[in-house]
C-alpha positions as CSV (number, residue, x, y, z in Angstrom):
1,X,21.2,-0.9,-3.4
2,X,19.4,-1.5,-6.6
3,X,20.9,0.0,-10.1
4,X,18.9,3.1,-10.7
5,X,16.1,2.0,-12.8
6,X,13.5,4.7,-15.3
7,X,10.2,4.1,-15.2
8,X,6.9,6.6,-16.7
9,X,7.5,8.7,-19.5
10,X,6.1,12.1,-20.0
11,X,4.3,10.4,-23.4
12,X,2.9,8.0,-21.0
13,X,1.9,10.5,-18.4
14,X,0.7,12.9,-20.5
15,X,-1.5,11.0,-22.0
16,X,-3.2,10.4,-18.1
17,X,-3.8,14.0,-18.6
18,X,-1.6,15.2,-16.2
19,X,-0.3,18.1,-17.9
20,X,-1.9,20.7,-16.5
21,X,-1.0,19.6,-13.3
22,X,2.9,19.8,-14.2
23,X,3.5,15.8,-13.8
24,X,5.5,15.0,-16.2
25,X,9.2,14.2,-14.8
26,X,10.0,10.9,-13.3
27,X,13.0,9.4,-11.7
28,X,14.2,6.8,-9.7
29,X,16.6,8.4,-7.0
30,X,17.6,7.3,-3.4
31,X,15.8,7.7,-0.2
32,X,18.2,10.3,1.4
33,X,18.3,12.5,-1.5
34,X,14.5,13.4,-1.5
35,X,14.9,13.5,2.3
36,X,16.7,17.4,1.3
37,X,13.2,18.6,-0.7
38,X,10.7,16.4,1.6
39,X,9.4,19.8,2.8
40,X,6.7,21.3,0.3
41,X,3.4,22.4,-0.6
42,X,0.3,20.3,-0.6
43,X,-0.7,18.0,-1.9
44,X,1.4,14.8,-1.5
45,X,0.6,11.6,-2.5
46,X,2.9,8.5,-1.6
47,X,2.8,5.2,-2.2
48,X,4.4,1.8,-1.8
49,X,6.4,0.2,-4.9
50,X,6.6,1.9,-8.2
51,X,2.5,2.5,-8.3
52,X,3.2,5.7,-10.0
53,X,0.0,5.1,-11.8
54,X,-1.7,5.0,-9.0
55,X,-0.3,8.5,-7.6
56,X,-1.7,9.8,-10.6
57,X,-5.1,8.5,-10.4
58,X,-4.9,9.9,-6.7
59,X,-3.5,13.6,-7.9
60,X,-6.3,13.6,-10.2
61,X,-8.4,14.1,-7.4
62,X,-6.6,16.7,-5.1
63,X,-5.7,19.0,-8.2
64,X,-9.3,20.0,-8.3
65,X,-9.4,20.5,-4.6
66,X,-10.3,16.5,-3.9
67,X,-10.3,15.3,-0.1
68,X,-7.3,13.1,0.5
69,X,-9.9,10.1,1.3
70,X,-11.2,10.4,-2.5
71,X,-8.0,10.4,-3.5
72,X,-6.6,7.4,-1.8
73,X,-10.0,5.2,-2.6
74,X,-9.5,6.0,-6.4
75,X,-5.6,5.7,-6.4
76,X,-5.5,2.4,-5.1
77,X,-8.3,1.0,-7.8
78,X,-5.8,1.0,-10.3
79,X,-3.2,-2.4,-9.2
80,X,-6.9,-3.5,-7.9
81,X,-8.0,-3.4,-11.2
82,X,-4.6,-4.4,-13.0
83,X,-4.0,-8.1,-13.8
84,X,-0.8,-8.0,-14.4
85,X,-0.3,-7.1,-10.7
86,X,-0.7,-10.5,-9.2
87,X,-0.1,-9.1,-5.2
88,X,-2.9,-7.0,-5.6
89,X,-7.1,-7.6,-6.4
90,X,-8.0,-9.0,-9.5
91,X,-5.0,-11.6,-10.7
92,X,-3.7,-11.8,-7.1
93,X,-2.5,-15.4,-6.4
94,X,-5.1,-17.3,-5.0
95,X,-4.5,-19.3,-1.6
96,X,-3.6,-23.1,-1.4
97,X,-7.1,-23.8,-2.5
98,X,-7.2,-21.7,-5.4
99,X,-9.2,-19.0,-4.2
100,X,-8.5,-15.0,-4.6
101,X,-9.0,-13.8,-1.6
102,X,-8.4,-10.0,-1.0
103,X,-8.0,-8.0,2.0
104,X,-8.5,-3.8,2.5
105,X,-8.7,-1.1,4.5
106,X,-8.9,2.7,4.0
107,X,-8.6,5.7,6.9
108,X,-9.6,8.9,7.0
109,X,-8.4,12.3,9.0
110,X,-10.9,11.7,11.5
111,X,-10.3,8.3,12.6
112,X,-13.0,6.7,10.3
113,X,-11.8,3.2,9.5
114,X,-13.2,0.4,7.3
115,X,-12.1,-2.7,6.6
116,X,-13.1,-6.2,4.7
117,X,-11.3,-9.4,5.3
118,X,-10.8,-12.5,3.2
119,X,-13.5,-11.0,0.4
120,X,-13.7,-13.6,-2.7
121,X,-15.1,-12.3,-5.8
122,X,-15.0,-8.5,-5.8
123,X,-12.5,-6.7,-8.1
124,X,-12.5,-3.4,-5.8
125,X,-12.1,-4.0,-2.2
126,X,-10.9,-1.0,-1.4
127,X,-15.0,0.7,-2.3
128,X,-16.4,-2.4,0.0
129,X,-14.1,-1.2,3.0
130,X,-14.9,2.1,2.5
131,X,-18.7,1.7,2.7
132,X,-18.1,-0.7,5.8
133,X,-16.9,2.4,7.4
134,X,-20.2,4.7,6.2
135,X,-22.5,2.8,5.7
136,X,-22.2,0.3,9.2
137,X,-21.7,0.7,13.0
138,X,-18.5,-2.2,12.6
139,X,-15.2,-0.8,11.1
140,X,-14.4,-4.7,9.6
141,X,-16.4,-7.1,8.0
142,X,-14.6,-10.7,7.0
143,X,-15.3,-13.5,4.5
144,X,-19.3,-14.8,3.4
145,X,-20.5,-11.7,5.7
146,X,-18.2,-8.9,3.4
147,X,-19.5,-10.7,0.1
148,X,-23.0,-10.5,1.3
149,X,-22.5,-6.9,2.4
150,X,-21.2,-5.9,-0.7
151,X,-23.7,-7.2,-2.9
152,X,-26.1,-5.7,-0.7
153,X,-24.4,-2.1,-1.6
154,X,-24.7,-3.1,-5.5
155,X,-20.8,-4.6,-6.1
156,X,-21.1,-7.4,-9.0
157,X,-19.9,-10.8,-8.4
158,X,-17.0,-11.6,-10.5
159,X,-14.0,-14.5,-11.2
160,X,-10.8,-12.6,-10.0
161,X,-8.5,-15.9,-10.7
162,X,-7.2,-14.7,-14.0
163,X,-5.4,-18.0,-16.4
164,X,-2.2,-16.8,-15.7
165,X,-2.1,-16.9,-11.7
166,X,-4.4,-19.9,-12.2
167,X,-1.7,-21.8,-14.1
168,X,1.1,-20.8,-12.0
169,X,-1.2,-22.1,-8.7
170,X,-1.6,-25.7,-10.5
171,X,2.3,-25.8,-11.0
172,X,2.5,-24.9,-7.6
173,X,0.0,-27.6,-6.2
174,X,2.6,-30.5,-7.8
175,X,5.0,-30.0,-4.8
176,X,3.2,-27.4,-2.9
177,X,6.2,-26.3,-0.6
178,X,5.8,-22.5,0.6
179,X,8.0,-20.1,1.4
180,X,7.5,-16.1,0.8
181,X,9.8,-14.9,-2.1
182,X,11.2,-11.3,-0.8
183,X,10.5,-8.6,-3.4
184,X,8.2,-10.4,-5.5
185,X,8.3,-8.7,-9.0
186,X,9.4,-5.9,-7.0
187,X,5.9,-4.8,-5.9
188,X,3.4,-6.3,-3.1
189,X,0.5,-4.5,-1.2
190,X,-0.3,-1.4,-2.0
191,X,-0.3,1.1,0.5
192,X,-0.7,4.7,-0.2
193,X,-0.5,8.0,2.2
194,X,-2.1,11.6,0.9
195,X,-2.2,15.0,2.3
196,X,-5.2,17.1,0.6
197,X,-4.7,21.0,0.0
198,X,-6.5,21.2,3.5
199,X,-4.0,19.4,4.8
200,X,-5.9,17.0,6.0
201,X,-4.4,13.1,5.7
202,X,-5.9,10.1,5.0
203,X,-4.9,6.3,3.5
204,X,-5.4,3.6,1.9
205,X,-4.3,-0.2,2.0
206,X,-5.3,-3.1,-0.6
207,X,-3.6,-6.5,-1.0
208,X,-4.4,-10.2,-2.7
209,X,-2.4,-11.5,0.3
210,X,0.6,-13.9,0.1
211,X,0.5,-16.2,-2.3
212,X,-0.6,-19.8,-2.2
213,X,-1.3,-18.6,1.9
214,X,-3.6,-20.9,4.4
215,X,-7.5,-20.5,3.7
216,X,-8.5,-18.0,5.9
217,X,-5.0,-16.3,7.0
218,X,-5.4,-12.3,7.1
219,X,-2.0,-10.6,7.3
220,X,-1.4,-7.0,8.7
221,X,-2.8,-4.4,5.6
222,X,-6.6,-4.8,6.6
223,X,-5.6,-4.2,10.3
224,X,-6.0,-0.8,12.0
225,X,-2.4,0.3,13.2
226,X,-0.6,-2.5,11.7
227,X,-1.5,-1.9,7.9
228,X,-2.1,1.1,8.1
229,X,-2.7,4.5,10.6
230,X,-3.6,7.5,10.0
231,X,-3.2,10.4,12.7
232,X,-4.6,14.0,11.5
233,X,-2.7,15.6,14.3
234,X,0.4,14.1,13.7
235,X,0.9,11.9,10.3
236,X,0.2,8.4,9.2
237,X,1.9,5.7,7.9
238,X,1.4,2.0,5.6
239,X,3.0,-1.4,5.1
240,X,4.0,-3.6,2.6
241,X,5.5,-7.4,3.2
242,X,5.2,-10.4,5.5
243,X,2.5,-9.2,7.3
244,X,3.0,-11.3,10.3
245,X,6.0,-9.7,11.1
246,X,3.9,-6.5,10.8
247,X,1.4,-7.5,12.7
248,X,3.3,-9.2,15.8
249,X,4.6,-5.4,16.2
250,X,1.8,-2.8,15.2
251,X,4.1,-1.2,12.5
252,X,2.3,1.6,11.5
253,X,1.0,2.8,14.7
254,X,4.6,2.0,15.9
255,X,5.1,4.6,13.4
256,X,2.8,7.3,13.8
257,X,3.6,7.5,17.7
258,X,7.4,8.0,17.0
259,X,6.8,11.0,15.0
260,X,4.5,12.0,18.3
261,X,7.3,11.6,20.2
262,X,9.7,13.6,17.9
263,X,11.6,11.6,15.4
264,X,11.0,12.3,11.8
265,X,9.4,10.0,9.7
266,X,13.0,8.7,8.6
267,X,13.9,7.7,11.8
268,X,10.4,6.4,12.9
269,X,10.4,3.5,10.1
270,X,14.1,2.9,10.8
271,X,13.5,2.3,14.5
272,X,10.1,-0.1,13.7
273,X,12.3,-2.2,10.9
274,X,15.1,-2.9,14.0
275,X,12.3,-3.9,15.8
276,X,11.3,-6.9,13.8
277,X,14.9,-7.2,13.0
278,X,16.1,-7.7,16.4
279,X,13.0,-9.9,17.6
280,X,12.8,-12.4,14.6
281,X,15.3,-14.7,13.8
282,X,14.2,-15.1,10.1
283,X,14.5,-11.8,9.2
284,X,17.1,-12.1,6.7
285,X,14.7,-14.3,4.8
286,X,11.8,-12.4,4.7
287,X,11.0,-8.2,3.7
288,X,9.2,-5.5,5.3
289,X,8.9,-2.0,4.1
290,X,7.4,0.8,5.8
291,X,6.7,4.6,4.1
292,X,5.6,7.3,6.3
293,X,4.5,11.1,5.9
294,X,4.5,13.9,8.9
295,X,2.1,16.9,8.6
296,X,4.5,18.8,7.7
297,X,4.9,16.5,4.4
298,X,8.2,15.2,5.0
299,X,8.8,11.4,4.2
300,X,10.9,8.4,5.0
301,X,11.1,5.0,4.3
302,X,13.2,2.2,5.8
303,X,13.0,-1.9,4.5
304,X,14.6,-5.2,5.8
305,X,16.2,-5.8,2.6
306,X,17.2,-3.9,-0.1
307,X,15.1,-3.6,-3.4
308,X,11.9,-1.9,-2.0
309,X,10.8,1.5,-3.9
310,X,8.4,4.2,-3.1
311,X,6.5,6.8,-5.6
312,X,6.1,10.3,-4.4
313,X,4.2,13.1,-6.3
314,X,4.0,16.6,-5.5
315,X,3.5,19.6,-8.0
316,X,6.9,19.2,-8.9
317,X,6.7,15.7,-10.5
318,X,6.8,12.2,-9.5
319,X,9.5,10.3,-8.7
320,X,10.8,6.5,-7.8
321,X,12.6,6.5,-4.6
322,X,15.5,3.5,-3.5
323,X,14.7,2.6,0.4
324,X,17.7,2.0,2.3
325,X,17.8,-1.1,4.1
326,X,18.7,-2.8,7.4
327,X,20.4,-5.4,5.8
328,X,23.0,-4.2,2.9
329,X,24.4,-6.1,0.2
């Protein structure tokens, strides 16, 4: 497993003005030790990596009584928006041709779903999925067709290849050999998973895409029940990764109709990581994490290798959780 790493400080959280709302302990602590307290009150908010600021853009939301889709839409904004995050939005790494390309869908307790494709020049795909959902008939739009949508709804056109991903994509280009790097900077996609007060769930799912990736490749976080899937009934569940591997097994949906069936949400990403694990040959060489919620607001997480983290905020706090893995060190 990883060594226990610290991350927010209550100076830093505070000053997000979460005070009021009690979050202002952090910690970094393993999966099946907040597998003991995974039963508690709403709201919940959980979210691939350590996107803690990101939870707390979302809890912003459901502390005033916010719906969970809210929620989600905003939380997800911030890696969108952060340029240092270069797996997410605006400074993602661009594909072979040095184009950002960024893909997104969000889901909400009713079975709503909106998605865009392949979108170039828009810093917050994550709005332009969710009006494809209310504001269309179609629940994905892809490419030219999700620009022009979106600056049809008002979205301004803007250069998302910041210098630095710009630069690293030119060194790149001299040899131009690819092959996914596991763990990245220890975050990817962003995929986050909210319960409202209601108790109603919804989610979210944004993502740059793999770096340096074919023109035109789409991996799993756009795609309804690979991505992402949300089940009001039952519980819902996100991706982060290769998303082919995802995608070749319907991950999230995998997910959600294990918990149908019985298992918790522990054993429900356990059993869909084996899957890929047993079916692909390479997957020493590549990661896949899944995070999952029930209804009832108890979690799990499982990854192909180690060095994948969650963030989970309740009223208690927010903490970083280690996932165990199928393969150990």
């Amino acid at each position: 497993m990883l060594n226990r790493r610290h991350f927010l400080s209550r100076t830093t959280l505070s000053a997000l003005g979460l005070g009021a709302s009690g979050l202002f302990s952090s910690s970094c602590t393993t999966a099946s030790s907040a597998k003991s307290s995974s039963i508690s009150k709403f709201p919940v908010v959980l979210s691939t990596w350590n996107n803690q600021k990101a939870n707390a853009a979302a809890w912003g939301i459901l502390e005033k009584g916010g719906r969970a889709l809210d929620a989600v839409e905003q939380g997800v904004q911030i890696p969108e928006a952060d340029e240092n995050d270069q797996s997410v939005g605006y400074g993602g790494r661009p594909d072979r041709d040095g184009r950002v390309t960024l893909d997104a869908c969000i889901m909400d307790e009713q079975g709503n779903y909106g998605a865009v494709c392949a979108l170039q020049h828009i810093k917050h795909p994550i709005k332009v999925a969710r009006k494809v959902m209310e504001e269309t008939p179609h629940v994905i739009l892809v490419g030219d067709g999700a620009l022009n949508f979106a600056l049809e709804q008002g979205f301004e056109k803007e250069n998302l290849l910041t210098e630095k991903s710009k630069t690293e994509w030119q060194d790149w280009l001299k040899e131009a050999k690819y092959k996914p790097v596991a763990n990245i900077e220890r975050h990817d996609t962003i995929g986050m998973l909210v319960i409202d007060k209601a108790g109603d769930c919804s989610g979210a799912c944004t993502t740059s895409g793999m770096a340096y990736k074919l023109a035109g490749r789409v991996g799993d976080s756009p795609i309804i029940g690979a991505g992402l899937f949300v089940d009001n009934e039952i519980g819902l569940a996100t991706a982060t990764g290769v998303g082919e591997a995802v995608l070749k097994s319907v991950g999230s949906f995998l997910i959600v109709e294990l918990m149908r069936q019985g298992k918790t949400p522990q054993e429900a990403c356990e059993e869909a990581v084996m899957r890929i694990a047993k079916k692909q040959a390479d997957h020493k060489e590549i990661q896949v994490g899944y995070i999952a919620m029930n209804k009832a607001g108890e979690v799990g997480a499982y990854s192909i290798l180690p060095g994948f983290v969650y963030a989970l905020t309740r009223e208690s706090g927010t903490e970083v959780v280690e996932v165990p893995s199928y393969i150990k060190k």
